[in-house]
Every structure is written in C-alpha cells, then in structure tokens.
C-alpha positions in Angstrom: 26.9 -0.3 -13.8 23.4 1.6 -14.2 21.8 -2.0 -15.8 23.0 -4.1 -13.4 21.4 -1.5 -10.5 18.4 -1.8 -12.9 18.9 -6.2 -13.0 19.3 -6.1 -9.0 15.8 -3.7 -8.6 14.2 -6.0 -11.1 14.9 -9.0 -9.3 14.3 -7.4 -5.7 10.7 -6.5 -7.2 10.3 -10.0 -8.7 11.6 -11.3 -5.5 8.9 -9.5 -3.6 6.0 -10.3 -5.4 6.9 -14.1 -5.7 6.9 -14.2 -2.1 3.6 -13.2 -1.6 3.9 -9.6 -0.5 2.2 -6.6 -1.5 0.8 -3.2 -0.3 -2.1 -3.4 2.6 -6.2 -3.7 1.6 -5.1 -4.8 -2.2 -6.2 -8.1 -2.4 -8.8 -8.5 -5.1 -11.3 -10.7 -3.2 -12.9 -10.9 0.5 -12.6 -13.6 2.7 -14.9 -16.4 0.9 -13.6 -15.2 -2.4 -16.7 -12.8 -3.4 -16.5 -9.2 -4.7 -19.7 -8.1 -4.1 -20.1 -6.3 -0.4 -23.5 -5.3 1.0 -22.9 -2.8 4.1 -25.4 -3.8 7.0 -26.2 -0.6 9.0 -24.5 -0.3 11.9 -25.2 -0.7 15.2 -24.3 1.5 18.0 -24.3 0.7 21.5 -22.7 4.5 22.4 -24.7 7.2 24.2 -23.4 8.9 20.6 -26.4 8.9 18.3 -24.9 9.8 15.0 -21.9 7.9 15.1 -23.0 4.7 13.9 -23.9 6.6 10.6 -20.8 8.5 10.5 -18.7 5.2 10.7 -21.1 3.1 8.1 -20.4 6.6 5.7 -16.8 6.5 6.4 -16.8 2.5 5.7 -18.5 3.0 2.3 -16.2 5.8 1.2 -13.2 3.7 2.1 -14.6 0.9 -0.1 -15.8 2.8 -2.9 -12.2 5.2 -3.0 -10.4 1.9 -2.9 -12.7 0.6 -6.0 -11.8 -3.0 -5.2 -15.1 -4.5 -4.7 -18.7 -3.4 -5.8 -21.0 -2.1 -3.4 -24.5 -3.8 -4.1 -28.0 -4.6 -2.3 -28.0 -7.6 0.1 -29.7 -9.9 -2.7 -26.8 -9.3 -4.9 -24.3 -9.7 -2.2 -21.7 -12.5 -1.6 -21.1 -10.7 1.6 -22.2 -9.1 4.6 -20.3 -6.4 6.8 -21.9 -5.7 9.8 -20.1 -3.9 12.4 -21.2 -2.1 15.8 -19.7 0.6 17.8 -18.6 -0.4 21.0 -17.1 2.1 23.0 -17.0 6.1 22.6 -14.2 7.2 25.2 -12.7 10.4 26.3 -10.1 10.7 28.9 -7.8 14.0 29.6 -4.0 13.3 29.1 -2.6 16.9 28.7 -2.9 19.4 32.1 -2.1 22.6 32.9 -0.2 23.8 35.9 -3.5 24.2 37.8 -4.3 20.6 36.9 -6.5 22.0 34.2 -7.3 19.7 31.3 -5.9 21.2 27.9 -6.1 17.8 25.7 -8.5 14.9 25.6 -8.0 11.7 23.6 -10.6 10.5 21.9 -10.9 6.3 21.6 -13.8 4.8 19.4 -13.9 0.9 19.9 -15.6 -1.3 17.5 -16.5 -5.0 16.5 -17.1 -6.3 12.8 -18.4 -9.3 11.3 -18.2 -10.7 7.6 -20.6 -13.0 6.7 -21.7 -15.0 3.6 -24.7 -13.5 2.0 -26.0 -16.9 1.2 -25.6 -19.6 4.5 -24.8 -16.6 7.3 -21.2 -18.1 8.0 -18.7 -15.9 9.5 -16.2 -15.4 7.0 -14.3 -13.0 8.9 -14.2 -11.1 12.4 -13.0 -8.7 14.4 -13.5 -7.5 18.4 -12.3 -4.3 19.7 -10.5 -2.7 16.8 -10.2 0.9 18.1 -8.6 4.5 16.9 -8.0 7.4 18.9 -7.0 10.9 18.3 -6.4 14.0 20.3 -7.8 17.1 20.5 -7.5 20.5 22.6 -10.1 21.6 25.4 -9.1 25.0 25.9 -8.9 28.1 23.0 -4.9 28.6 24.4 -3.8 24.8 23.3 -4.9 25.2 19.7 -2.7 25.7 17.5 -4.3 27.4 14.5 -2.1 27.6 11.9 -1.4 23.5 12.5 -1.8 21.3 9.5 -4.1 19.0 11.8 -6.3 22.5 12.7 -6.6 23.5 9.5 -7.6 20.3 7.4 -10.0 19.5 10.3 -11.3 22.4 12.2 -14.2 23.8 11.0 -13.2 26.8 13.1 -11.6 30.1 11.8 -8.3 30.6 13.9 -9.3 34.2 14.3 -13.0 33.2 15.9 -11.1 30.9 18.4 -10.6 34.2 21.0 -14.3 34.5 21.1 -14.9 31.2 21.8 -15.5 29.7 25.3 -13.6 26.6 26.3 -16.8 24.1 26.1 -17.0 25.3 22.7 -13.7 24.9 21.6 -13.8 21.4 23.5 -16.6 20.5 21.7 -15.4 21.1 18.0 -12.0 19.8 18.6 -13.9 16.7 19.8 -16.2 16.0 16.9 -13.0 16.2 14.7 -11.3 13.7 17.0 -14.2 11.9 16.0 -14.3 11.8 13.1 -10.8 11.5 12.0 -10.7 8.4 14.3 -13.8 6.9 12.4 -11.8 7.2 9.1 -9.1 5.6 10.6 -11.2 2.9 11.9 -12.8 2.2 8.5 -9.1 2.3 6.7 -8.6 -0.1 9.6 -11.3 -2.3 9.1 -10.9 -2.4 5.1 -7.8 -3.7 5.6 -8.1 -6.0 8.2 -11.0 -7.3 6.2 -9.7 -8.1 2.9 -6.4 -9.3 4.2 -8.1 -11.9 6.9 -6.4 -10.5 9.7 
C-alpha cells in the first residue's frame, strides 16, 4: 500500500513537470533568452521623490534573493529593465461614526519595459501593474501587537499614545509604501521572467 502511494506521488510529480508547470519567477532565462539584467534607474512621475529609488532597491533585492540571473553593468547586459512609477494613490476606505477616516489604502501603479541590451527591442512589457496596502490614520485603529505592526512599524506600541494622528498617519503610510513596492517588484519579477 505505502509504495504504490509513493508510485501515484511519483507519477503526479512526473506528470506535472512534463506538462510544463512549475513554481512562479523560476524560469532560468528572460524573455530573449539572456541572463544577464542591467537595472535602468527608474523613473518617477509621482509628486513622491524617493520612491523611484525605493522601488529600483526593492527590484534589485528581489533579483539578487531570487539568484536567477546576474546583475551586471549595461555593456555586459543582454537586457534592460526599465520601469517608471506611475501613480502614488491614497484614498480612505475605513470611517468612524463621525465620518472620520481611520484607514487609508495605499495604491502604487507602475509601467515596465524589457529591452534587448544590443538592438533596443522590447522583449517584454508591462502597463499599470499596481499593489496596494492599508494602513491606519488614527493612534486608536492600530493594533500594536499585530503581526503586520510589528514586522513593519517602526513605531514602539507604547509611543503610539503620544503620537498625534498626522503622525501616526504618516508612518503607517510610508509602510504601506513600502510593503506595496516589495510587492510590486515580486510582481514584476515574475511577470518578467514568465512573459506575462
């Protein structure tokens, strides 16, 4: 009984990989078939000034913790990643009573192109690929002791009494932020390498 389980997982496994499936943002080569990816800095077309570099930091890191393809100057390169941010949007969707706003979501929107290092052809694009987290406005809808506080908030729960609301508005915000830009460059990686 326990090898034929084993035959039928084996086979199921074979099964899947002769089909052509596996796990999202492991294929070995980008579009164009290269391996070597030069990151173009990134535009930005936000009133945001630092979020262009905090998404072309968050693209490298996903690249170079995924350890697929080397990350080299643009004379070494077989391609190009450029990619712009689009959009920076904030837009209340929790209220109190009092039609106070307790929670914002955050959106960033953003548009990527892969090109050949060589002849400029688009190997790959993308328009509009956005994230979006949510984060409190007010010190009363934070929860502290959350797993999403705590591995994002710079903020001591005890400090959050002493706070003012812009300020606790403004912190949850920049960790909408940047949770939302890793997102987007998971999202991108994988969009990327599997021509999507």
């Amino acid at each position: 009984m326990l090898g034929t389980r084993h035959l039928w997982v084996f086979l199921l496994a074979l099964g899947c990989g002769a089909c052509g499936y596996h796990f999202p943002g492991d294929a070995a080569k980008l579009p164009g078939g290269g391996t070597r990816l030069y990151l173009a800095e990134v535009g930005n077309r936000t009133q945001d000034p630092g979020i262009a570099q905090a998404l072309g930091d968050a693209v490298e890191l996903e690249v170079l913790q995924r350890g697929r393809f080397a990350l080299v100057g643009r004379d070494t390169a077989d391609a190009v990643l450029q990619a712009t941010v689009v959009a920076l949007r904030q837009q209340p969707v929790g209220f109190s009573s009092t039609d106070e706003a307790l929670e914002y979501r955050t959106v960033v929107s953003i548009d990527a192109t892969l090109r050949d290092a060589s002849s400029g052809r688009v190997l790959w694009s993308v328009r509009g690929l956005q994230e979006g987290e949510s984060a409190a406005a007010v010190a009363g809808a934070v929860v502290g002791q959350s797993s999403q506080f705590v591995s994002t908030s710079t903020l001591n729960p005890q400090d959050m009494a002493q706070l003012t609301d812009v300020q606790v508005a403004e912190s949850q915000e920049a960790g909408a932020v940047d949770e939302a830009l890793q997102s987007l460059a998971r999202d991108l990686y994988n969009a990327m390498v599997e021509d999507f």
